[in-house]
N, C-alpha and C positions, 0 to 999 in steps of 0.2 A: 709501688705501682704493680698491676697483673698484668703479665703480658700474657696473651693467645697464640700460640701458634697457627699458622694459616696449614688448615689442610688442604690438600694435593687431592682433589677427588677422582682423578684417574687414577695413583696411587692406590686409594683407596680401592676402588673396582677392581684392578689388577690383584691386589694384595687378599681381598675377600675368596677370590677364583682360586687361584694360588694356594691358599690354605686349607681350602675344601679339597684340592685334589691331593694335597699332601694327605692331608689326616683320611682320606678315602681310598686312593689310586683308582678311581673311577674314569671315564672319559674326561678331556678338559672340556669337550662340547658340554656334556651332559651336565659337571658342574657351572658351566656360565650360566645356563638355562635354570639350575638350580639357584643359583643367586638371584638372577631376574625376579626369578618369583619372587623370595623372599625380600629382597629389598623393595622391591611395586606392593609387595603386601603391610611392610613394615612403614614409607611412606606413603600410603593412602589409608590404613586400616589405623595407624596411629600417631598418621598428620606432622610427621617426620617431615618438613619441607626441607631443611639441608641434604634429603638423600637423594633430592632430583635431579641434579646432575650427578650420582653415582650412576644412579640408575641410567640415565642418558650416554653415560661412558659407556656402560654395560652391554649398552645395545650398538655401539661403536662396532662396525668391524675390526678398526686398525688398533684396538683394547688392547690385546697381546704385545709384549717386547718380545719379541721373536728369539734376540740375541741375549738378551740380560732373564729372562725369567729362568724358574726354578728348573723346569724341564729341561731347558738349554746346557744349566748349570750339572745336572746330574747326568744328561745324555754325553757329555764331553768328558766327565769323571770315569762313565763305566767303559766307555771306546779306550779313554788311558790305561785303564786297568788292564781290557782285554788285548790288550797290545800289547804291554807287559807281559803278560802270559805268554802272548808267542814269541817275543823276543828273548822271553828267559832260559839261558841254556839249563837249569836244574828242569824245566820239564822232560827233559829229554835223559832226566840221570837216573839212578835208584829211587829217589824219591818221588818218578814219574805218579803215582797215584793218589800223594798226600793230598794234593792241592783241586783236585776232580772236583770235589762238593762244590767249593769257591770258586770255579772258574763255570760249572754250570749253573751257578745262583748269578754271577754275574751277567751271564747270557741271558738265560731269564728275564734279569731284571733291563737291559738293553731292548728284548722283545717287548718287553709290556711296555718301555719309554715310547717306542715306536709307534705300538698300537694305539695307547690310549690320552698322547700325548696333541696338542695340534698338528695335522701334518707337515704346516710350516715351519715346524722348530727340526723335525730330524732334516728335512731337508736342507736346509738351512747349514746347520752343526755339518750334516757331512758334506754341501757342497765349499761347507768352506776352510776345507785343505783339499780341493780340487777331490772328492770322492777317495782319499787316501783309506778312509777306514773302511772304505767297504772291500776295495782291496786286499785290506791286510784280513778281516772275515775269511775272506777267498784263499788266503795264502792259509789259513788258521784250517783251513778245512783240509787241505789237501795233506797238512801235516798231521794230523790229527788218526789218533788209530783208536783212543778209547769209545767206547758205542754214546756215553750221557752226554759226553761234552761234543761229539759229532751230532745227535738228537737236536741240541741247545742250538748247535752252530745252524741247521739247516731252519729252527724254528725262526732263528732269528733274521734266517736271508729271505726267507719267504717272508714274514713281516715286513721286509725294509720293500722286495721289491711289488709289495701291494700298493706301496702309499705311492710312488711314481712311478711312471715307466720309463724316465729317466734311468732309473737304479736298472731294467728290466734291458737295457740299450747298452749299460756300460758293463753288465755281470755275462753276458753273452760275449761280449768281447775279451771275458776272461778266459781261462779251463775251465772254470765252475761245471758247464756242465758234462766236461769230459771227466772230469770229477766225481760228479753223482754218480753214472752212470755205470761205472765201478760198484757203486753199491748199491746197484737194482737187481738183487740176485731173483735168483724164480721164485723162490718165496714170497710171501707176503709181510715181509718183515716190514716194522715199525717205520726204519729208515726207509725201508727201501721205497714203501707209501708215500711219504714225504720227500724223496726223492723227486718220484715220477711226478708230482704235485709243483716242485720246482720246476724239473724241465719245461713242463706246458707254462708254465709264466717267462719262460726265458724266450720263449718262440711264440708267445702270444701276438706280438706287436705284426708279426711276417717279415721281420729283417732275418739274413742270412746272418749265418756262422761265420768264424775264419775258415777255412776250407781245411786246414788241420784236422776242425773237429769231425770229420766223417770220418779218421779212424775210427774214433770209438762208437757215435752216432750214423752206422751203418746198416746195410740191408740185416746182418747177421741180428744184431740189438732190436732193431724194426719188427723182425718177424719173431724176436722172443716177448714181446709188448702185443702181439698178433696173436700168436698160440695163447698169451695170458688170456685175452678177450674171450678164444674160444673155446677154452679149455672149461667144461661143463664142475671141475672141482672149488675155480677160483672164486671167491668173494663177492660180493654184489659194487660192493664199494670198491674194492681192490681194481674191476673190471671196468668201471666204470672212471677210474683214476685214469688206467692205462690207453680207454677210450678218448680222454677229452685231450691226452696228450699225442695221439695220433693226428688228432682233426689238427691244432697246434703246430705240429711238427708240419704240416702237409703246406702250411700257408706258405711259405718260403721259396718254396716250387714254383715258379711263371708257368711253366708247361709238364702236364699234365706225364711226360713218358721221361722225365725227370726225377718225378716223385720215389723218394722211396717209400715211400710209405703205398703209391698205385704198384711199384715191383714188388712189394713184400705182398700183394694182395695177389698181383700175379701169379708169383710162384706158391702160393698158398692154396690147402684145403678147404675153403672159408666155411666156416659152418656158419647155420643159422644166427648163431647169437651175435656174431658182429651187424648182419645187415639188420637184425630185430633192433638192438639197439642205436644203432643210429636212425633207421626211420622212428624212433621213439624222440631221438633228439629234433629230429628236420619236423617232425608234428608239434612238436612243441615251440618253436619259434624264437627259441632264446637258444643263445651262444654261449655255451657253457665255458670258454676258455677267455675269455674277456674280460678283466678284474675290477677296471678302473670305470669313474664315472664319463660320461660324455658317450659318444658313438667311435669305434673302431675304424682304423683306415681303411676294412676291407669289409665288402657287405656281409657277410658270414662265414665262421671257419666251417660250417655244415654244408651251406650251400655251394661251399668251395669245395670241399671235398664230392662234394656230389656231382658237381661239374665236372670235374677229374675223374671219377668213375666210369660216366658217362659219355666220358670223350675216349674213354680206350674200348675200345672196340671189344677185346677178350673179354673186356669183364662184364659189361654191363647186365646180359641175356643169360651170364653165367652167375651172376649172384641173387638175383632178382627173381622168386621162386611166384606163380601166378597170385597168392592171394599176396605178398611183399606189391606187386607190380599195379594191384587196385589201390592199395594204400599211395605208394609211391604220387601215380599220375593226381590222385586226391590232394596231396597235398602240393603235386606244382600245376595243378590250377587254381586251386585257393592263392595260393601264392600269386598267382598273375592276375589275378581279381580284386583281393585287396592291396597289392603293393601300388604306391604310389612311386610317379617316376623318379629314378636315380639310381645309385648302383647298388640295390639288393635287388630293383627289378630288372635291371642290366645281367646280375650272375644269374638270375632264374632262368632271364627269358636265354642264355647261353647256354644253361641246363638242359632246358628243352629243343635246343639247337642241337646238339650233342646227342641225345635221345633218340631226334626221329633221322640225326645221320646216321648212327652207327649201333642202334640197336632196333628191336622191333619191339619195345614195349609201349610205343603208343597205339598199335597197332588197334586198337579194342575203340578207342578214343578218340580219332582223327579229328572229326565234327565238331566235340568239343575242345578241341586246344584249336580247330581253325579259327570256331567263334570268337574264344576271347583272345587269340594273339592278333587276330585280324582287326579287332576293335583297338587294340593298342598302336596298330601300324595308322591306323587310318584317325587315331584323335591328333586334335592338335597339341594337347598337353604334353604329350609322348615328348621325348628328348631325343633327336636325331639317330644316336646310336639306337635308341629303343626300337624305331622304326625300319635302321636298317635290318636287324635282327629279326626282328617279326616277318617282316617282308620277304628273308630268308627261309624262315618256318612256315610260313604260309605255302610257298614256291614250294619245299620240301614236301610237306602235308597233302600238296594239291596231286605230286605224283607218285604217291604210294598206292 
């Protein structure tokens, strides 16, 4: 007598995905989509009726074992590995350099599980010894003196904390970044890019530090991230690094004469090229320090920092040079024109509170920021706070 085995068509589905990403290392997304096709092609093009519910599995979101698949299986092998490495006292012996290649392929190969793996599987693996391994990362770094397996170590923390800001909540709460920050020399070094790359993901969210960390994240560090911006020799990319970690850094500040990042402006020669490129950023309208998908808890790191500017009084009329000051007011009344009510149009219309108390750069303008903050006070749609705001600006406006 024959028997048949009954196949498992999620099994199946699972097992197809799975194989593709083995024999590739491509995205797991990219290869589910790549199976789609070809199973939708293989049952309707050659009337394969048993593939229809692969295919139905396929299109499943809950497809993935989160815990039992391959990715799970190899992400939990290489975290063992690399903990071994730091737990092992011969790296710390004569033969400190043997083992360098292997412990950077390993990193490596950690970075790519994370990148191109589903983002539920690393999270997953690390939340489940309560984030121990990113921890021991953390610990691996501070011990760490060789430059490829410190490259590896930072490639891999910026990896882990792009996929949640979970990871971005609990590595802030470490040294990490009293850590980097040790290797942000004035150069332009490799690390040191990738450093400053970290920091602004560790202060993207606007949670504070432990208060520790302003030893080393202090006005002195601030204003060496300042002079980089203005320093007419540095890098476009290098400057621009050091730029989106300022606006970053700044979020964390509730009040504006707190900031170090407003004292390092302070006590600074600012040249042009800071206030160029940030009104480069505020024209543009996207938030360059924001990694994750969804909306941020804070209406802008640009529009925040520019509320900050424009609430201290020294700076505003001092950084702001006349053709900066036609740009500037252009783009916050575009702003207050197309923002719909809520709190990007709450930090704007704050911005321009800010503005006509303690500097004179609306001065050219009055008319038009009375028209349309006046229409904002007096629609219904406005949200309470928007109107008490306006109504402040309008009062302000009316007596200059």
């Amino acid at each position: 007598m024959e028997y048949k085995t009954e196949v498992d068509p999620r099994r199946v589905a699972q097992d197809l995905v799975e194989l593709l990403r083995l024999e590739t290392d491509i995205a797991y997304s990219k290869c589910r989509s790549s199976v789609i096709s070809l199973v939708a092609m293989l049952k309707d093009d050659l009337n394969i009726a048993q593939l229809q519910p692969v295919f139905d599995y396929l299109n499943q979101e809950d497809l993935l074992d989160v815990d039992g698949c391959v990715d799970a299986q190899r992400l939990s092998s290489c975290l063992k590995a690399i903990n071994g490495f730091k737990e092992d006292s011969q790296q710390r012996s004569w033969s400190l350099y043997e083992d360098e290649q292997t412990i950077v392929d390993r990193l490596n190969e950690l970075s790519s599980l994370v990148r191109f793996s589903d983002s539920r599987v690393p999270i997953h693996v690390f939340a489940d010894n309560d984030y121990r391994s990113s921890f021991d990362l953390v610990e691996f770094y501070q011990m760490e003196t060789r430059l490829t397996v410190k490259l590896a170590l930072v490639d891999a923390l910026l990896v882990l904390c792009r996929i949640d800001r979970k990871f971005v909540d609990i590595q802030l709460q470490t040294g990490l970044a009293v850590y980097v920050v040790g290797d942000i020399a004035a150069n332009e070094s490799e690390l040191g890019s990738k450093c400053v790359q970290l920091l602004t993901l560790l202060f993207c969210t606007g949670h504070a530090p432990p208060i520790g960390h302003y030893d080393a994240l202090n006005d002195g560090f601030v204003q060496r991230i300042l002079e980089a911006i203005n320093d007419a020799s540095t890098s476009e990319k290098f400057a621009e690094l050091c730029m989106n970690f300022l606006l970053s850094f700044n979020l964390h500040f509730i009040e504006n004469n707190e900031s170090l990042v407003i004292k390092a402006l302070l006590q600074s020669n600012v040249t042009s090229a800071f206030i160029q490129r940030f009104l480069l950023l505020a024209n543009r309208e996207e938030d360059p320090v924001w990694p994750f998908a969804g909306e941020p808890p804070y209406a802008s790191s640009v529009l925040k920092m520019l509320r900050d500017l424009l609430a201290t009084a020294q700076l505003g009329d001092r950084l702001f040079y006349s053709n900066d000051v036609s740009v500037l007011v252009n783009i916050l009344l575009r702003e207050l024109a197309d923002c719909s009510p809520g709190k990007r149009r709450i930090t704007v219309l704050q911005a321009v509170r800010e503005m006509t108390c303690n500097t004179s750069l609306a001065a050219g303008r009055v008319d038009d920021f009375s028209e349309v903050v006046g229409s904002i006070r007096d629609s219904e749609d406005s949200l309470d706070e928007e109107k008490s705001l306006a109504a402040e600006i309008v009062d302000k406006l009316a007596s200059k």
